[in-house]
DRENDO-1510 file (C-alpha; in Angstrom, 1 decimal, always signed):
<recs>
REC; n; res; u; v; w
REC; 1; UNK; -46.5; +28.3; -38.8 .
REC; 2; UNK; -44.5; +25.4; -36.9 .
REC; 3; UNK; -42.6; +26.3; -33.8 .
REC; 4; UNK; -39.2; +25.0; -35.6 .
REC; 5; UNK; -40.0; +27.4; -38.5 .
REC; 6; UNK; -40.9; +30.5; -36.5 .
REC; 7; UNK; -37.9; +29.9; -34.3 .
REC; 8; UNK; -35.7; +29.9; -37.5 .
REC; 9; UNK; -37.8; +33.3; -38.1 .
REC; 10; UNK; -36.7; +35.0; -34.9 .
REC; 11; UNK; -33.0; +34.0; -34.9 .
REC; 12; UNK; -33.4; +35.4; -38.3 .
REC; 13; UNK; -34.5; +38.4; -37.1 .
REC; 14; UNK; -31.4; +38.7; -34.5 .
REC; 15; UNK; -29.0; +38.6; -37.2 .
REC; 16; UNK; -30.2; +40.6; -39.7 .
REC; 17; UNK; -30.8; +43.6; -36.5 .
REC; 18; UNK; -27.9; +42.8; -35.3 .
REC; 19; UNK; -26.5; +43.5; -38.8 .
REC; 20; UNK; -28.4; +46.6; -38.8 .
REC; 21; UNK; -26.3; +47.8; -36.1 .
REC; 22; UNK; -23.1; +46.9; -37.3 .
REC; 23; UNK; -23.6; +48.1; -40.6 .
REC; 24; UNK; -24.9; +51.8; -39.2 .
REC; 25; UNK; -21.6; +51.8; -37.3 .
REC; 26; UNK; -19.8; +51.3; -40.5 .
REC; 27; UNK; -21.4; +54.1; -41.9 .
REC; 28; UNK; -20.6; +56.3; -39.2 .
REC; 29; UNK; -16.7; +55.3; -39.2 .
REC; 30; UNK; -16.4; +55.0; -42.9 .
REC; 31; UNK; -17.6; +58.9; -42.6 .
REC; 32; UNK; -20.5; +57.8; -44.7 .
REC; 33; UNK; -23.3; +59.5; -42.8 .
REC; 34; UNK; -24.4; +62.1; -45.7 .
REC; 35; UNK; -23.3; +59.9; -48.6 .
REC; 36; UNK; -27.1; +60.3; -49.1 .
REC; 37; UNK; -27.8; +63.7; -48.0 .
REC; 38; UNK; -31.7; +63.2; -47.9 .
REC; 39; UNK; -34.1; +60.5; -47.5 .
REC; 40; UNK; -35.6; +57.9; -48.9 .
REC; 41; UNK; -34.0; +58.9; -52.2 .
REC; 42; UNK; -30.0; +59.3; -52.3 .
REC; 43; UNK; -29.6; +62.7; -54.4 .
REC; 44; UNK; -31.9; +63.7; -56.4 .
REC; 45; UNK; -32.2; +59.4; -57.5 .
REC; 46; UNK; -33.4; +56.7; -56.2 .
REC; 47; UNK; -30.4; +54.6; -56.4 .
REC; 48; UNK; -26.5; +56.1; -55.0 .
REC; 49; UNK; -24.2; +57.5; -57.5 .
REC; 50; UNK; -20.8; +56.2; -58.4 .
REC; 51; UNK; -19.5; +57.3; -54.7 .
REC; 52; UNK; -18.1; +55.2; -52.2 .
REC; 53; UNK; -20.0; +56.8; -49.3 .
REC; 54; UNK; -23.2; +57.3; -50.6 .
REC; 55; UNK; -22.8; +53.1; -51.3 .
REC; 56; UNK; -22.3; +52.6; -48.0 .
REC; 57; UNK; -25.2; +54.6; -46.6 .
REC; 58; UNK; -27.7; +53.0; -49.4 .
REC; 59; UNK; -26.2; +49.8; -48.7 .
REC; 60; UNK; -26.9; +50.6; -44.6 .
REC; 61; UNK; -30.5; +51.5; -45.7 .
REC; 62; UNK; -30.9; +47.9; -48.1 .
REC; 63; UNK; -29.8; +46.1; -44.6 .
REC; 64; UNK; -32.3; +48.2; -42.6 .
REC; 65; UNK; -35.4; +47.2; -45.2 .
REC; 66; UNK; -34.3; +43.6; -45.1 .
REC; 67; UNK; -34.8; +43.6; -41.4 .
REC; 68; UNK; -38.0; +45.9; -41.3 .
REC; 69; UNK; -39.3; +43.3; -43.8 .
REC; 70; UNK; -38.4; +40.3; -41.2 .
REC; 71; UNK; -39.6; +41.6; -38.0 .
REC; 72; UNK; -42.9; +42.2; -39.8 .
REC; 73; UNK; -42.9; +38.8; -41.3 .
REC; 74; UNK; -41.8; +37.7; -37.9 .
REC; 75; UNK; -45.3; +39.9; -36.5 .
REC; 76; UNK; -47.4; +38.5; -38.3 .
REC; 77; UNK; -46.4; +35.0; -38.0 .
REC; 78; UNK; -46.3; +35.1; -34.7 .
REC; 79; UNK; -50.2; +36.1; -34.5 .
REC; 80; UNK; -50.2; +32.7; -37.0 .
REC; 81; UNK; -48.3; +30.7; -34.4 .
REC; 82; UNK; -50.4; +28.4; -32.1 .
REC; 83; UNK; -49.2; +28.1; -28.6 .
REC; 84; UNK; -46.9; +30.9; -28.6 .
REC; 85; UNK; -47.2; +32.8; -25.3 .
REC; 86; UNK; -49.4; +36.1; -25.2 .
REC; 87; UNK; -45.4; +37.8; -24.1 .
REC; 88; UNK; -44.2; +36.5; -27.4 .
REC; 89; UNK; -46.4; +38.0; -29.8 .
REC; 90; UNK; -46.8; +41.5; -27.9 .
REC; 91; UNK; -42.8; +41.3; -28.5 .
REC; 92; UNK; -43.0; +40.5; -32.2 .
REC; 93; UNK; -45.7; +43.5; -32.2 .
REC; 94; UNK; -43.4; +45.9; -29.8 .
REC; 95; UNK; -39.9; +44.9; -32.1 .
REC; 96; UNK; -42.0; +45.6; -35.5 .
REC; 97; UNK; -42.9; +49.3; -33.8 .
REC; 98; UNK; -39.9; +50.1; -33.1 .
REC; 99; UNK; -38.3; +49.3; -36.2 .
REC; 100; UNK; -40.6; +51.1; -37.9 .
REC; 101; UNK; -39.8; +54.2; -35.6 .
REC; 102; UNK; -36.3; +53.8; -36.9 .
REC; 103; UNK; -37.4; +55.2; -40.6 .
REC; 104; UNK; -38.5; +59.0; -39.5 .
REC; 105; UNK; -35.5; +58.8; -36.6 .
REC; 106; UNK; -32.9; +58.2; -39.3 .
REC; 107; UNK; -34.3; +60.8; -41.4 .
REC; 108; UNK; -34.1; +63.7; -38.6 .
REC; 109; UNK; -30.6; +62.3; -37.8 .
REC; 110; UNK; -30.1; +63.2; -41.6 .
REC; 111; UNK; -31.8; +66.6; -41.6 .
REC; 112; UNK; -29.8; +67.2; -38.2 .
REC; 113; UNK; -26.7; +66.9; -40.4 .
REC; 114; UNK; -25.9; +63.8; -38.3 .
REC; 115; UNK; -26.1; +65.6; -35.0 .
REC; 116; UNK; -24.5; +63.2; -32.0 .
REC; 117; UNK; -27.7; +62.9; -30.0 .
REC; 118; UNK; -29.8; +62.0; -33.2 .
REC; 119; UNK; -26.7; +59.6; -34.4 .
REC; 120; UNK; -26.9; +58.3; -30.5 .
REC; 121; UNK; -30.6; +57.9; -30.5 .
REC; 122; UNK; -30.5; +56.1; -33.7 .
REC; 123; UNK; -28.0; +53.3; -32.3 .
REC; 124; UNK; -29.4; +53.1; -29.2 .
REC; 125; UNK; -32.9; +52.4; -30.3 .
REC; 126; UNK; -31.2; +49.9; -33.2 .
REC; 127; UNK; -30.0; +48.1; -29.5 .
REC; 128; UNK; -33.5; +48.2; -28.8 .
REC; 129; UNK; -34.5; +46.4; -31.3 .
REC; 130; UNK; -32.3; +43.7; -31.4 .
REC; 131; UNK; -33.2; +43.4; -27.4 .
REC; 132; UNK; -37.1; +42.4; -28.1 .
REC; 133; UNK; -35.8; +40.0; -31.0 .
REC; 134; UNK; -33.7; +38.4; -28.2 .
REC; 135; UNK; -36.7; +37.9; -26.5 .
REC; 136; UNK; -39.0; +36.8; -29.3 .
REC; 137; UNK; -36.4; +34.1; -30.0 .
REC; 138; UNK; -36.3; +33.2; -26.7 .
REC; 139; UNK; -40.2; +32.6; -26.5 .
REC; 140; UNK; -39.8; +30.7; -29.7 .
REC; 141; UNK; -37.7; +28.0; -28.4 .
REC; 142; UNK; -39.8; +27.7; -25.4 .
REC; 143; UNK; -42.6; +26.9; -28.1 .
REC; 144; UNK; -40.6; +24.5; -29.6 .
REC; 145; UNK; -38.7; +23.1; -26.6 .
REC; 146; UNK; -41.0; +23.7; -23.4 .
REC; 147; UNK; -40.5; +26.1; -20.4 .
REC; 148; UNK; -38.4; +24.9; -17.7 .
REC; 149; UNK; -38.9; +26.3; -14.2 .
REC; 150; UNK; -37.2; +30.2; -13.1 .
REC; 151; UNK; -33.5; +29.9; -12.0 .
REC; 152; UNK; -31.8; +30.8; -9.2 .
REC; 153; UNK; -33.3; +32.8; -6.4 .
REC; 154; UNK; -36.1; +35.4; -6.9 .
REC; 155; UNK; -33.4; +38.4; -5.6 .
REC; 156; UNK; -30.6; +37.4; -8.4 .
REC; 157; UNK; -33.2; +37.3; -10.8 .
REC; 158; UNK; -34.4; +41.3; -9.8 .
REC; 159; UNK; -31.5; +42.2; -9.8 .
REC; 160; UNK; -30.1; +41.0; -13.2 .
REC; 161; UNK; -33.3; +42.6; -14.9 .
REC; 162; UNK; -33.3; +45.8; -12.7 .
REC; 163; UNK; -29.8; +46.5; -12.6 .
REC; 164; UNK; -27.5; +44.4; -14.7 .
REC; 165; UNK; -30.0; +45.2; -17.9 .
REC; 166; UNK; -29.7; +48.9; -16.7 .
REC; 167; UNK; -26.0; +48.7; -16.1 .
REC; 168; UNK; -25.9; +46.8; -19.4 .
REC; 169; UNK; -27.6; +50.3; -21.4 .
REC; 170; UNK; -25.5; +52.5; -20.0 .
REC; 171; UNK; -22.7; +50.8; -20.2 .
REC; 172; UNK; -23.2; +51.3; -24.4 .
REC; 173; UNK; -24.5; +54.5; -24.1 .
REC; 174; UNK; -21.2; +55.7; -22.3 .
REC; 175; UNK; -19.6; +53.6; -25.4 .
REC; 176; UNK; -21.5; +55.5; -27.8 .
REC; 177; UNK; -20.5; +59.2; -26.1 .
REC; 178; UNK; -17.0; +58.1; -26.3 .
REC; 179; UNK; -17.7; +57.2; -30.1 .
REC; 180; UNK; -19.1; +60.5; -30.5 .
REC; 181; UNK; -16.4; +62.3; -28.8 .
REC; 182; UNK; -13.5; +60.5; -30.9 .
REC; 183; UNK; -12.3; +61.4; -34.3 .
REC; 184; UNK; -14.9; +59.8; -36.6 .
REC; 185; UNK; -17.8; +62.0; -36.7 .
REC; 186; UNK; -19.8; +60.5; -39.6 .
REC; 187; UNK; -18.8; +62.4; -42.3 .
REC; 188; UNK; -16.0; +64.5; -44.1 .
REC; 189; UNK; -17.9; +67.6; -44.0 .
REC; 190; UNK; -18.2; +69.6; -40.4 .
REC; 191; UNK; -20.6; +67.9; -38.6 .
REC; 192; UNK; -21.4; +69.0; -34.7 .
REC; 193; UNK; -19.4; +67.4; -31.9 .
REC; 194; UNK; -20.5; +66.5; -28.5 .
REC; 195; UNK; -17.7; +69.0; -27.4 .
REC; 196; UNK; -16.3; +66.2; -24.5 .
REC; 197; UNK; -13.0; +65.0; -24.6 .
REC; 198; UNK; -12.2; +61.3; -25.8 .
REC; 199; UNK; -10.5; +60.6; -22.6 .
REC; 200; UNK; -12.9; +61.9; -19.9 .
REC; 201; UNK; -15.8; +60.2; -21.8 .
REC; 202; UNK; -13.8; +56.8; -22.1 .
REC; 203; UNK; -12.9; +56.9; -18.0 .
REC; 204; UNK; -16.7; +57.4; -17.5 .
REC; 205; UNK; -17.3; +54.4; -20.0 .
REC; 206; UNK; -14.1; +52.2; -19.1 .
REC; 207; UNK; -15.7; +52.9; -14.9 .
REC; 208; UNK; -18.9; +51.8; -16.4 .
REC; 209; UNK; -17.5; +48.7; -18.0 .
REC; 210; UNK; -15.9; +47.0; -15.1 .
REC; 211; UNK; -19.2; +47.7; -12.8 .
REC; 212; UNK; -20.5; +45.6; -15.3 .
REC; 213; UNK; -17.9; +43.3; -15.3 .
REC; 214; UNK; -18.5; +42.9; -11.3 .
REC; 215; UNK; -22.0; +42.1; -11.8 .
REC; 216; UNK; -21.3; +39.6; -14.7 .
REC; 217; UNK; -19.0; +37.8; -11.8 .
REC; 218; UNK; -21.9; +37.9; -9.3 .
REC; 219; UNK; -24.4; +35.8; -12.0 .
REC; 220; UNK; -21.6; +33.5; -12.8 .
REC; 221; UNK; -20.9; +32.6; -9.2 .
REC; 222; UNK; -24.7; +31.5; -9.0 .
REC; 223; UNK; -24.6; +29.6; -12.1 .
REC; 224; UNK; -21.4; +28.1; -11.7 .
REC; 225; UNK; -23.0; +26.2; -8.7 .
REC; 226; UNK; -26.2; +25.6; -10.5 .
REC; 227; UNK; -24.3; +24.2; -13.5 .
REC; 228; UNK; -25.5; +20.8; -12.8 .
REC; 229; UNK; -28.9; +21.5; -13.1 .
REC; 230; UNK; -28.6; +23.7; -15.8 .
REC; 231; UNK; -25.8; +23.5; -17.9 .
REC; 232; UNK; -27.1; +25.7; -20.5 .
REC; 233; UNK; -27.6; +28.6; -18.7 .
REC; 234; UNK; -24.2; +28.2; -17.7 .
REC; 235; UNK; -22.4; +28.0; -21.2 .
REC; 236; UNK; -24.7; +31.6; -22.2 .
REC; 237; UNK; -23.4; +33.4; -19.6 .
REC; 238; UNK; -19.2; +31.9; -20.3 .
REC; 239; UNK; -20.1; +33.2; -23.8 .
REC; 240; UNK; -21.0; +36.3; -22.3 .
REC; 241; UNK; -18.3; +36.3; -19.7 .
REC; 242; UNK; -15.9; +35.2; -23.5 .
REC; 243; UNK; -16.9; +38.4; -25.3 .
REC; 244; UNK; -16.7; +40.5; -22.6 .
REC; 245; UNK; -13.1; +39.9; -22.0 .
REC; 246; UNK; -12.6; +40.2; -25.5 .
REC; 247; UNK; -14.1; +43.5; -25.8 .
REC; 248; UNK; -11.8; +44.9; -22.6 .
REC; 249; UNK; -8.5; +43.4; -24.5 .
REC; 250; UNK; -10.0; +45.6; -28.0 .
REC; 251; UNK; -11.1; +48.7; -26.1 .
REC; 252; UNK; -7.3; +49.3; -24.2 .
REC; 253; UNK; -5.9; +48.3; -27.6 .
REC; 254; UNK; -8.1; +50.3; -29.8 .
REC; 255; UNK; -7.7; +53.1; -27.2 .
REC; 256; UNK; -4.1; +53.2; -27.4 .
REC; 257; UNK; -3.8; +52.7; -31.1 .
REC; 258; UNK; -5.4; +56.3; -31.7 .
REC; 259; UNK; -8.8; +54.5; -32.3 .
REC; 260; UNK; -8.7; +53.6; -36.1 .
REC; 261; UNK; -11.8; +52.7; -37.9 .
REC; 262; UNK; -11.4; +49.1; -38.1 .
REC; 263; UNK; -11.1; +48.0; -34.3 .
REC; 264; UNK; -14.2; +50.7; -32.9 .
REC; 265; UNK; -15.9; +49.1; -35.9 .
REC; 266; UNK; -15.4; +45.5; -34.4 .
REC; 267; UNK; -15.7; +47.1; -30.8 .
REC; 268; UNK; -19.2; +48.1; -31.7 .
REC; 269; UNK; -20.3; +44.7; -32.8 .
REC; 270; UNK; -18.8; +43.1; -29.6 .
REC; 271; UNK; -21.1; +46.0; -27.7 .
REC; 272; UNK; -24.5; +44.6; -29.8 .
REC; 273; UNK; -23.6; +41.1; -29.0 .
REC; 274; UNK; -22.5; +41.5; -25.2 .
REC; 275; UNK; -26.3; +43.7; -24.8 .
REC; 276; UNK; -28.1; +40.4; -27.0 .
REC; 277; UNK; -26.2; +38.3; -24.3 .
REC; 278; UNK; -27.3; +39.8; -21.2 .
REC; 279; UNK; -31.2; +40.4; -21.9 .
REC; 280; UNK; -30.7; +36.8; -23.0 .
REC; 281; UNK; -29.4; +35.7; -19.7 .
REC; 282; UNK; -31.9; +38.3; -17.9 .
REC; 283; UNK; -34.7; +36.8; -19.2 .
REC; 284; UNK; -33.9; +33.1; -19.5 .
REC; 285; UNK; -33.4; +33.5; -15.7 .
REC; 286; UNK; -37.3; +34.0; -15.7 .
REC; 287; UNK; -39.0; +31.9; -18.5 .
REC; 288; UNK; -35.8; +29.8; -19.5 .
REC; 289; UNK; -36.4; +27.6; -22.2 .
REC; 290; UNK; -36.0; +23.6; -21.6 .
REC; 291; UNK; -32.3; +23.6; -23.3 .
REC; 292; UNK; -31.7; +26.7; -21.2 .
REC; 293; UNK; -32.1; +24.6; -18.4 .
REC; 294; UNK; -31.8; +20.9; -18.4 .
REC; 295; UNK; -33.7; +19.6; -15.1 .
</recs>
């Protein structure tokens, strides 16, 4: 495969995970989660009944198929691709694993009658996911475009990867306790709470969120006076710097307005987005591709 073509491939493969992600949140918030009460059939059929929920989980597991089937493709292209570094095609290998592992994990979180820790698990390794296709699509364009020399000084690039990546994690994990704490718990039947309250698990998240924020600053102050040299570095991290502002403004808004479907829902796609941005910033620091990093 040509470098332009696989690097269509990967950014393929971010969307449609990143839709995965989005669309599992809509589930959860719709109060879809057992629309389907087993797995892979929906019922006792193959296909969902005439029932709003159990369209919305099938539709969930259509998008999740559609991006098993990429990172596959994605796979196996890559071991087709010449010149693509040995770190890109372990990461086309290591996203199609644990895609796959997302099959028998959503069908516990189903047998656990959508129990929080399953549901967490579930999201958090759809994060995971979308993380490594990041990266894949990051060594694609350094096929197609070149590799331009590491970024800033060795310490600020340790401690984006070793603690703003980190910080990064938990600071959607906290988001996803405070998810599970609120009033949406996947479905209309009883399902099993975390048992914390929505306000101590959103001051652990909101505390969370503005360490992040502080470290965001720290990168930007380095790039800011490396703009020069590389300007393109510098625009990912202000579209980072963009959505994260953007997702503080939603979360005190959603917060306040009793937390209705339609604003976590959007609140949960900023979250996949501002975690694609930093391990794209993280690992651009390292092995940034040319446009990354115009010499």
């Amino acid at each position: 495969m040509s470098p332009v073509r696989f690097v269509r491939l990967a950014l393929t493969s971010c969307v449609a995970l990143f839709l995965v992600v989005t669309s599992g949140a809509f589930v959860r918030l719709t109060g879809s989660g057992l629309g389907c009460d087993n797995w892979p059939r929906c019922g006792d059929k193959p296909y969902p009944e005439r029932d709003f929920h159990a369209f919305v989980e099938f539709g969930n597991r259509i998008v999740a198929v559609v991006g098993l089937v990429l990172t596959l493709v994605t796979w196996l292209a890559a071991r087709k691709t010449a010149g693509l570094s040995r770190t890109g095609r372990l990461a086309s290998l290591a996203l199609f694993l644990v895609v796959v592992a997302q099959i028998p994990l959503g069908a516990v979180t189903i047998a656990l009658d959508l129990h929080p820790l399953a549901v967490m698990a579930h999201f958090l390794l759809g994060l995971t996911a979308l993380g490594l296709a990041v990266l894949v699509a990051l060594e694609a364009l350094t096929l197609s475009d070149g590799r331009a020399e590491p970024i800033g000084p060795r310490w600020l690039r340790q401690l984006t990867v070793w603690a703003g990546v980190p910080l990064c994690m938990a600071l959607v994990t906290t988001g996803a306790v405070a998810t599970a704490s609120g009033p949406h718990p996947g479905a209309d039947d009883e399902v099993e709470r975390l048992g914390l309250a929505v306000a101590d698990a959103v001051y652990v998240h909101v505390r969370v969120a503005a360490a992040f924020g502080i470290g965001v600053l720290v990168v930007g102050w380095f790039l800011f006076r490396l703009r020069q040299r590389h300007p393109g570095m510098f625009d990912l991290w202000g579209a980072l710097l963009v959505i994260l502002i953007a997702q503080a403004i939603l979360g005190e808004v959603q917060y306040r307005s009793a937390l209705p479907w339609g604003l976590v829902l959007v609140h949960v796609a900023l979250a996949a987005a501002i975690w694609a941005a930093t391990v794209a910033l993280a690992y651009a620091l390292w092995r940034p591709p040319a446009r990354f990093a115009r010499q």
